[in-house]
N, C-alpha and C positions, 0 to 999 in steps of 0.2 A: 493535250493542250490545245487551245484555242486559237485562231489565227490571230494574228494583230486586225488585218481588215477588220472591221467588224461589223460590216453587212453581212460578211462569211461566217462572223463568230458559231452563232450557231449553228450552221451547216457543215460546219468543220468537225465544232464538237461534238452532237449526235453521232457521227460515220465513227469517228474513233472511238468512241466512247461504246458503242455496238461491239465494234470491234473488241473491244476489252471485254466491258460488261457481261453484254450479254455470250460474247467466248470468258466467261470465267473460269472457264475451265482450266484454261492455258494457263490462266494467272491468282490461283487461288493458293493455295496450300504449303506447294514448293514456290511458288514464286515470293511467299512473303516468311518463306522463311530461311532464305538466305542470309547468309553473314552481313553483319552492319553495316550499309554505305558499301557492298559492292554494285561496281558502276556495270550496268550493262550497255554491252557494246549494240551502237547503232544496228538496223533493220539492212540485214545485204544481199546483193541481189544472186551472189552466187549459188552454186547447186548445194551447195553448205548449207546446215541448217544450223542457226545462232547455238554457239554453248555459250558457259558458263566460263567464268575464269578457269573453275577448276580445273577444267575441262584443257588446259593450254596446251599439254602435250600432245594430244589425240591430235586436238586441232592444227597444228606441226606438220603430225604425220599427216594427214590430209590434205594437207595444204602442197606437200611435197609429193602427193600419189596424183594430186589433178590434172600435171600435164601428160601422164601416163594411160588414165583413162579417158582423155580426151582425146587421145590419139589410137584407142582399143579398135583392134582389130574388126569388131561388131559391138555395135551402140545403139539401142532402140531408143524412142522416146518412152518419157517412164506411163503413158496412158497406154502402150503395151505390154504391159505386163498381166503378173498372175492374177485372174478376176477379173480381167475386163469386158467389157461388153462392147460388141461390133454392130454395126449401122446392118440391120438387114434391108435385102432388096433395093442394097447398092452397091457397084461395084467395093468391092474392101480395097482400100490406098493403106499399104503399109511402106514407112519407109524406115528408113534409117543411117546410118554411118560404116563403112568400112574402108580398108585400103583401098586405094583410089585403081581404078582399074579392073577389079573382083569381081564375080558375076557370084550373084547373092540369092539363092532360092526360098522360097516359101512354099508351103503346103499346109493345106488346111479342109479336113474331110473329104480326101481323097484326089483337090484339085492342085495344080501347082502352078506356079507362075514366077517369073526371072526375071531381074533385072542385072542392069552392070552400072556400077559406081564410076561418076565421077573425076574430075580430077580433084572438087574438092570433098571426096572420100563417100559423098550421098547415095543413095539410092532410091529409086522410088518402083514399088513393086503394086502392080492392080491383079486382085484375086479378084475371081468371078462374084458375081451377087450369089448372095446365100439366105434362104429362106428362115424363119426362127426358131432357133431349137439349141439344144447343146445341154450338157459341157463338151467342147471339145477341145483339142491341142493345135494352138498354131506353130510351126517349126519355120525356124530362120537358118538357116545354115551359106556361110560360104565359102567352103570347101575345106575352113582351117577350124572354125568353130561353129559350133551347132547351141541353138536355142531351144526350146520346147517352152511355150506359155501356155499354162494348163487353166482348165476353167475357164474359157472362154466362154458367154452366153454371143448368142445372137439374138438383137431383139429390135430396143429404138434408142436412141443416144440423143440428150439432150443438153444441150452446152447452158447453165443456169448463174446469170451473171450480172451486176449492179452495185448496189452499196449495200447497206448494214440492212434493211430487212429482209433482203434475199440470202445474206450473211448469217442472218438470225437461226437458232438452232429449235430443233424441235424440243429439246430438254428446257424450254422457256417459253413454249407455248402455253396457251388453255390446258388445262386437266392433260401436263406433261409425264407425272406420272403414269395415268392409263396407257396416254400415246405410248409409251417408250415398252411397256410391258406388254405391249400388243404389236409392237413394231416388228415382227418379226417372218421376213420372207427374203429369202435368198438369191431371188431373182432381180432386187433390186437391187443397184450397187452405186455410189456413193466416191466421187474422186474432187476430195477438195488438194485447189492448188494453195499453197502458202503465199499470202502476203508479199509481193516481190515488185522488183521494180527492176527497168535497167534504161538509159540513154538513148539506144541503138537497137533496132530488134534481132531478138536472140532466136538461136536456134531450140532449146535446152531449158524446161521448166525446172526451179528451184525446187521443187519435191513435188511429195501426192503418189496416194495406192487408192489403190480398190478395194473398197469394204462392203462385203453385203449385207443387208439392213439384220438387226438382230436388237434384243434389249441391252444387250451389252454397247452398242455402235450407234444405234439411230440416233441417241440423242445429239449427237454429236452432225447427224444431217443437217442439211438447208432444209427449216422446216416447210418453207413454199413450196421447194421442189418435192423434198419428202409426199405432201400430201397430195401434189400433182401426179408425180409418180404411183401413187399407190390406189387412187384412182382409171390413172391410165393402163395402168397392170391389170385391174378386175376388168376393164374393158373391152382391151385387146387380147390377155391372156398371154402375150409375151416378155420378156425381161425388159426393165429399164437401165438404162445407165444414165445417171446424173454426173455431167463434169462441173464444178463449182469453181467457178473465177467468179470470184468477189473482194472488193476491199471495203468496208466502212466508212462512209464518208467521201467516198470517191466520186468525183465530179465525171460530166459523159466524157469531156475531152481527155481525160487520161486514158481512157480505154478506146482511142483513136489509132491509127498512124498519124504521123506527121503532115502528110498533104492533105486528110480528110479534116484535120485541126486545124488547118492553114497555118502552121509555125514552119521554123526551121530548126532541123535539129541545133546548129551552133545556139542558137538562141538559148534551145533549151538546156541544154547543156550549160548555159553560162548563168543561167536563172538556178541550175542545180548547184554551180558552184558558190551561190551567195547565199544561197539558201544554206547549203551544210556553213559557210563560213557565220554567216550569222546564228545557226545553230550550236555552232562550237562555242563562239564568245557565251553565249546563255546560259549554256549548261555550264561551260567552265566556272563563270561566275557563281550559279550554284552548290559546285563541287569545294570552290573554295569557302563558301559561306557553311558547308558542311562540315567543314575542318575543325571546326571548334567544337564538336563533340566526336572528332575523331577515335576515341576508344571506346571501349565498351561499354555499356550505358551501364550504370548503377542498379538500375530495379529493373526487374523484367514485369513485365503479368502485372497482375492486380496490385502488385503494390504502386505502381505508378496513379495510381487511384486512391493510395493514399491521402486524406485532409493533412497530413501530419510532412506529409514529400517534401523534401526539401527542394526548391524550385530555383536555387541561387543562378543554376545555369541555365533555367528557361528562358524565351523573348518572348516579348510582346509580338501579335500578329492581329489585325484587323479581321472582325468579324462582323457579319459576314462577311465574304470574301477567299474566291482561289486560292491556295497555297500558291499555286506557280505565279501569279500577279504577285504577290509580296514575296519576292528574291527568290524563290524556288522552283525554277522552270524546272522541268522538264523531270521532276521530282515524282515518284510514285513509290505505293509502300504502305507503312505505317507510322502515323504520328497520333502526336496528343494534344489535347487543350484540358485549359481550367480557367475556371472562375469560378465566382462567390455569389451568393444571393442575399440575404439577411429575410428573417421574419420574426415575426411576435410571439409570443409565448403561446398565443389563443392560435393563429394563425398554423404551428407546428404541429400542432396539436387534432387541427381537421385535416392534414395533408395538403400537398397543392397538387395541379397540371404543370409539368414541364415540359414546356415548347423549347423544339432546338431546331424548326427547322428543314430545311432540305441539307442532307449528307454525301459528299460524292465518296466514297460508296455505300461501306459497310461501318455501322457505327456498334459501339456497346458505350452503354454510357451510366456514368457512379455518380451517387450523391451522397458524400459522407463516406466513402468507399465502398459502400452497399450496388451492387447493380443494381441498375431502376429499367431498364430496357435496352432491348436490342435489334439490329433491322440489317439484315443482312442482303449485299449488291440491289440496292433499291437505292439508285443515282437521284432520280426525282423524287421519291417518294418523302412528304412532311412527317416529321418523327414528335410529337407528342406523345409525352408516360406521368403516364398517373405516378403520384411517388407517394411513399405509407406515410402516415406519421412518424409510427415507430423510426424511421429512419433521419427522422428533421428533429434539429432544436431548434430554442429559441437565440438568435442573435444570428453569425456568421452561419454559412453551411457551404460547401463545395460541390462543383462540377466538374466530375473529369469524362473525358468522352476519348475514349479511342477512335480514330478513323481509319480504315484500313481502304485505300484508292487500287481500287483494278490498274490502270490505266488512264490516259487521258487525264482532265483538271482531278482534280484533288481537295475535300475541305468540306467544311462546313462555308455554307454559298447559300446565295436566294435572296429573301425578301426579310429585311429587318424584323417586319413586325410578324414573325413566325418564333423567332426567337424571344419567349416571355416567362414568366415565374406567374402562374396564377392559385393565388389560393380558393379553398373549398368557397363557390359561394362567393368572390371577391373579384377585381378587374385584374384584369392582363397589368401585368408591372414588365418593363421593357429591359433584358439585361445586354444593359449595354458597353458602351468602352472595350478597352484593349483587351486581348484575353492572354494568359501566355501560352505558350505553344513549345512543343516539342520532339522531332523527329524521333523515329524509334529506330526500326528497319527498314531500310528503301535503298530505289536504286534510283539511277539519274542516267537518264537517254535524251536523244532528241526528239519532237513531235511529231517529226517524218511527215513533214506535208508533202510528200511524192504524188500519192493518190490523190494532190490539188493540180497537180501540171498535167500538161496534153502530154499524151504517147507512152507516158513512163508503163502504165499498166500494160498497156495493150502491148507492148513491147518484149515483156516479161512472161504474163500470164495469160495473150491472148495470141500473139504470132507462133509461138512454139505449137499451138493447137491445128494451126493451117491445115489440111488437108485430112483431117483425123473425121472420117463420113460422120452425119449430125443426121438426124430426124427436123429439128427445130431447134430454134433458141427460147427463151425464158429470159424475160429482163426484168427489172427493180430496182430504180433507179430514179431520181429525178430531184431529192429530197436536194441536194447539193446543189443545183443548179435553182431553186424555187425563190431568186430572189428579185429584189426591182431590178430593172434590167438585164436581166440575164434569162427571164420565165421565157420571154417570147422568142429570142434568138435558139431557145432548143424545138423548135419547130426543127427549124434547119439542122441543125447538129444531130436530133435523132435521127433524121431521115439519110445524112451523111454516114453516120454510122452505121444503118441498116443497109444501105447500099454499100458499102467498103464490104462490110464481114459477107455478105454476098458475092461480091466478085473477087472476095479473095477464095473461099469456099469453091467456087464457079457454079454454084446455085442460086439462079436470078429468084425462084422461086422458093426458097429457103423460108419456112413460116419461122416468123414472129411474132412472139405473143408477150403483153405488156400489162404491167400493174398500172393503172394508173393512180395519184397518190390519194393515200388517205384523209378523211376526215384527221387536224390538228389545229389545235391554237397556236399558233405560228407569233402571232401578236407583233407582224406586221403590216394585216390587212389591214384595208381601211375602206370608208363605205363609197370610194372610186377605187381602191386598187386591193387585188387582190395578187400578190404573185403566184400565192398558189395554182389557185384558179385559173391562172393564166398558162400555168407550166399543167394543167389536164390539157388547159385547150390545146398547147402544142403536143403533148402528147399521140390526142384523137384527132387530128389533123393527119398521123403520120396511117391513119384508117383507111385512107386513100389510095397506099401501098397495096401493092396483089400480096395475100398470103399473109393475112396481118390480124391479129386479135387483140382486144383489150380487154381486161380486168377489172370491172371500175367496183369500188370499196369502199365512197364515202359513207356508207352505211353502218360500217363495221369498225371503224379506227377506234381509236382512245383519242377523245381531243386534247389529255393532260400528257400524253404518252406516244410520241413520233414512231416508237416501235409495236404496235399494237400487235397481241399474245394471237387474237384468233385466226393462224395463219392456215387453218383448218379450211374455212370459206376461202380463203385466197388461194389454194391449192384448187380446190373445188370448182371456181370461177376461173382461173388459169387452164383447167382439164377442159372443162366446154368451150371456151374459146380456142385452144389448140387444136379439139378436135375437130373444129369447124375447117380451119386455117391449113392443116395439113393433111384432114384426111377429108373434108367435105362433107362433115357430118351437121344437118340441117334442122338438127333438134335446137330447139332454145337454146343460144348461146351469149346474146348481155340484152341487157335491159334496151329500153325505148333508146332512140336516139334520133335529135331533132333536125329536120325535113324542111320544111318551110316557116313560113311567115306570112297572114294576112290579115290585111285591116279591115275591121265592119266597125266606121263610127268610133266608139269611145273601145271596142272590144280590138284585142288582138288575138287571132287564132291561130295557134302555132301547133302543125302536123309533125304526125312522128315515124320513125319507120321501127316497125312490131318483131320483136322476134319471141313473141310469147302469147300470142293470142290477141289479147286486150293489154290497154291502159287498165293500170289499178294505182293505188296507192297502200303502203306499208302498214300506215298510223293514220287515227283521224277520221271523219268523212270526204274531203275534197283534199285535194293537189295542194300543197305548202311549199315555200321555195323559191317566188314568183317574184319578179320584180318589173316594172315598167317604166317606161321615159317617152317623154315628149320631144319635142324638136331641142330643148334646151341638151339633152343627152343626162338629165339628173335622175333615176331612178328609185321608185317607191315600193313598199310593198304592194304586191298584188293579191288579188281574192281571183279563188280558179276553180272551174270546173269540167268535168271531160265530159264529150260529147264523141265519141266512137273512137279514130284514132286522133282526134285532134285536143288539144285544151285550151280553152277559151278564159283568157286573161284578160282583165279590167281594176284602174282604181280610182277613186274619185277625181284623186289629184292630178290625175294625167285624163285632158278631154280628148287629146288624141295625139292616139300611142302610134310611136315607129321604132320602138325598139323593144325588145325582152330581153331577158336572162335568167336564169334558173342555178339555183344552189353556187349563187357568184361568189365564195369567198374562201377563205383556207377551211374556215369548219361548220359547213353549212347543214348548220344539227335542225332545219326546220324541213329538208329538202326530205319530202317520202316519196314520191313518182315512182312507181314499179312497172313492169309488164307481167303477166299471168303467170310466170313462174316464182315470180317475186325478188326478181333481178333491177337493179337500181338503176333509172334515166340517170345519162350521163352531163355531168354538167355542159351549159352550154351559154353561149350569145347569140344575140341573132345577127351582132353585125362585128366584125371583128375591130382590132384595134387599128389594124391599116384602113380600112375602111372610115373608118372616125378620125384617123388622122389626115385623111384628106379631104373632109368635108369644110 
């Protein structure tokens, strides 16, 4: 579901919607074929992982064994376990939990090392630095019980963490088939954390193992990380391990602590308590509005496609338009629609186009009860079907359309005149008015905007990870934050973040490496504001940082599709900037990036600094992209050409220029500026906003 704010609307709904969608995995098959109207219980932060009602018993016992294993004699965190992979060529920090007092040893290829717990029951043990190689066995013992974690690699560990496109799985990339069939090496391995949240920072991740890559698994990776990894592996020739903290949607200040957010916890805590409160009134409201088809529905399957269905206990529902906007928060599942169209005897008789639309998610849809098409987890994608003759009369005819909702909004949604009846050869006829509607299978939760508040995540899925040795981080992230007022303030908040997870780690030095965001129709820019644009520029701002890399991809996005499939290049652009960043490696690693500024006359000559040779361009003969302004600050297109490493901008309307910028907007599809590898100039201004705001 979508925030109420609705500057956030869409920032909100993209992250969870990823999160569903494109994990369809989670919610595809078994999740939609649960019993009618059972209600799934909210998102928790404990080390439980959500059941099913059926499930109540188990859940019992579990509930009654938690204060027992939280008090277990020996308690690792679960990123030790079988299949893990250790930071080489740094000391190894293993800890963990025992009786308070205990002196706890490790051994690991012949070295050992001790520590003593605690009063509150901790331990923290340092194994010597170990070079990369393995399988080996790490042993925990403290003197009452013994561990053995087998399979251990030694290699580089990389913590890979953001929203829903670093979330995004390889089984949904580019030519995901191939990926997934070729996916196959053992030395990568693969620990997503689940979705979690908590108030207070915890010690204890809500779950996650270690998988190493195979056909059966990959798909199931972060495909960035995936194709990062798999390049860093042919590189170096040692194991990778990927840790995946990620949520969907998730804004930077939720993967903060509290004083890098600037909140306080009471606060947030009391923002949490009104949030579930106003969560519960919502849903409940829907739960009751569900009651009136509380038994089992009548028709199952195709016959609710039925023209002949008896629809007595159908409602009316506004179309277009979210199910959860008309009474049905927080509703996911499967429902149905119908409506009628009417044609001519001549008109039946050549067939028409049936326009339905954008579908959140998966539709099949009947005319006459005939299937006419179907478009399975394609949340945006417009659904037009040819429909035969044979299947149309003259006079009345029927629409029934299944929708089956991953996750998140739900319905038939979008743009009215998408929705039309055209005949062969004839205009769009618009079908409109109420439609009825009808719930089938679903369940009712809440929207769980956790992953919109400061701390929650980082409390959960990123404190428990504290001292666990890293190679580098991997970020992806910004898509949440990319709005008016909010682009420019993550200048600060990245650089706040990148400095905490630093000195919490105690590696000042700790590289970080970042996507910056994609080419997309945002369709909030305007030709003064761009927030996207503005959330790169705080992005490469944070470039300034020692140890720091950027990813830039306006090249590569989908502008109709915030989640763009070719995460293949973005793996690939993330590997040369990392390896620049943490090992010093001096090969081309991003495109131009802008240097100066000078004036000659009506021209402006804007230098760059090379990490590829030369200035080229992608597309075209000369440089596209360009924009200029006069002392008014109004900028125009510009005409540009390169002259070594600088590009020389001018346009009529501007007799003299003091300002440029380059590729200024959310989807700047005219910007080609390359360097000699063919890596994309990173968007840029020449004078920034603070600057202009004190002129």
């Amino acid at each position: 579901m979508a925030m109420n704010t609705s500057n956030r609307k869409h920032t909100y709904l993209v992250g969870a919607r990823l999160r569903a969608k494109a994990n369809g995995a989670r919610k595809t098959d078994a999740h939609i074929a649960s019993p009618t109207f059972w209600l799934r219980m909210p998102r928790i932060s404990s080390p439980l992982r959500r059941l099913s009602p059926a499930s109540g018993l188990l859940q019992v016992c579990l509930l009654l064994l938690l204060p027992l294993s939280a008090h277990a004699q020996l308690d690792l965190p679960l990123v030790y376990s079988t299949g893990t992979v250790l930071q080489r060529d740094q000391p190894m920090h293993v800890w963990g939990w025992s009786t308070p007092g205990s002196i706890v040893r490790a051994t690991f290829d012949g070295k050992n090392a001790k520590a003593k717990t605690g009063t509150d029951g901790r331990f923290d043990i340092a194994l010597p630095a170990h070079k990369a190689g393995g399988p080996y066995v790490l042993a925990i013992d403290n003197g009452k019980e013994h561990r053995d974690i087998s399979d251990v690699l030694v290699g580089d560990v990389w913590l890979c963490s953001g929203q829903s496109n670093m979330e995004f799985m390889v089984s949904q990339t580019r030519d995901a088939e191939n990926e997934i069939a070729n996916g196959n090496d053992s030395a990568i391995r693969h620990f997503k954390i689940p979705d979690s949240w908590a108030p207070t920072p915890e010690d204890r991740l809500a779950g996650g193992e270690w998988i190493a890559a195979s056909p059966a698994s990959v798909g199931k990776f972060s495909a960035a990380c995936w194709f990062f990894a798999r390049e860093m592996k042919a590189k170096s020739g040692v194991a990778q391990g990927l840790v995946n903290s990620t949520w969907g949607g998730s804004r930077i200040e939720a993967w903060m602590n509290a004083a890098t957010a600037g909140v306080r916890a009471d606060d947030v805590a009391a923002r949490m308590k009104k949030m579930d409160a106003d969560e519960q009134r919502a849903t409940d409201a829907t739960r009751q509005r569900l009651a009136r088809w509380s038994n089992p529905a009548p028709h199952t399957g195709a016959a609710w496609s039925s023209p002949d269905l008896d629809t007595k206990d159908w409602v009316s529902i506004t179309v277009p338009g979210y199910w959860e906007t008309q009474g049905y928060y927080g509703m996911d599942g499967t429902a149905w629609y119908r409506t009628t169209f009417t044609l001519t005897a001549r008109e039946a008789k050549q067939g028409i186009t049936l326009g339905l639309g954008t579908i959140d998610d998966s539709d099949t849809s009947f005319v006459n009860g005939t299937q006419v098409g179907e478009t399975k987890a394609k949340w945006n994608g417009v659904r037009a079907y040819r429909v035969d003759p044979a299947i149309l009369h003259a006079g009345t005819n029927t629409i029934a359309i299944k929708v089956v909702d991953l996750g998140a909004n739900g319905g038939i949604y979008g743009e009215a005149n998408l929705l039309y009846v055209q005949p062969e050869g004839g205009e769009k006829r618009p079908l409109k008015g109420p439609w009825l509607f009808r719930p089938d299978t679903v369940t009712v939760t809440a929207a769980e905007g956790k992953n919109q508040l400061a701390t929650l995540l980082y409390n959960k899925m990123i404190h428990p990870l504290i001292g666990f040795p890293l190679r580098g981080v991997l970020w992806y992230q910004g898509e949440a934050n990319a709005n008016k007022g909010e682009a420019l303030a993550y200048r600060e908040q990245f650089a706040g973040l990148i400095g905490q997870w630093r000195g919490e780690w105690k590696t000042p030095g700790l590289p970080v490496v970042w996507v910056q965001l994609a080419n997309w129709i945002s369709g909030n820019d305007t030709p003064d504001e761009s927030p996207w644009a503005e959330l790169r520029e705080s992005q490469s701002a944070n470039l300034a940082l020692p140890a720091t890399g950027e990813a830039v991809i306006i090249d590569i996005g989908n502008p109709k599709d915030i989640h763009p499939t070719n995460k293949q290049d973005v793996g690939h652009r993330l590997a040369l900037a990392m390896r620049h960043a943490a090992f010093g490696d001096m090969a081309p690693w991003s495109g131009p990036r802008y240097r100066d500024l000078k004036i000659d006359g009506a021209n402006a000559s804007i230098g760059f600094d090379l990490y590829g040779g030369k200035l080229a361009v992608r597309s075209g003969d000369a440089p596209a992209g360009f924009e200029i302004a006069g002392a008014d600050r109004r900028f125009h297109p510009a005409t540009a050409r390169i002259e070594g490493d600088r590009v020389i901008v001018a346009s009529g309307a501007v007799s003299h220029p003091v300002a440029v910028r380059y590729a200024w907007s959310d989807n700047p599809e005219q910007a080609n500026l390359t360097n000699g590898e063919g890596l994309p100039a990173s968007p840029f201004r020449t004078e920034s906003a603070t600057q202009r705001s004190h002129r």
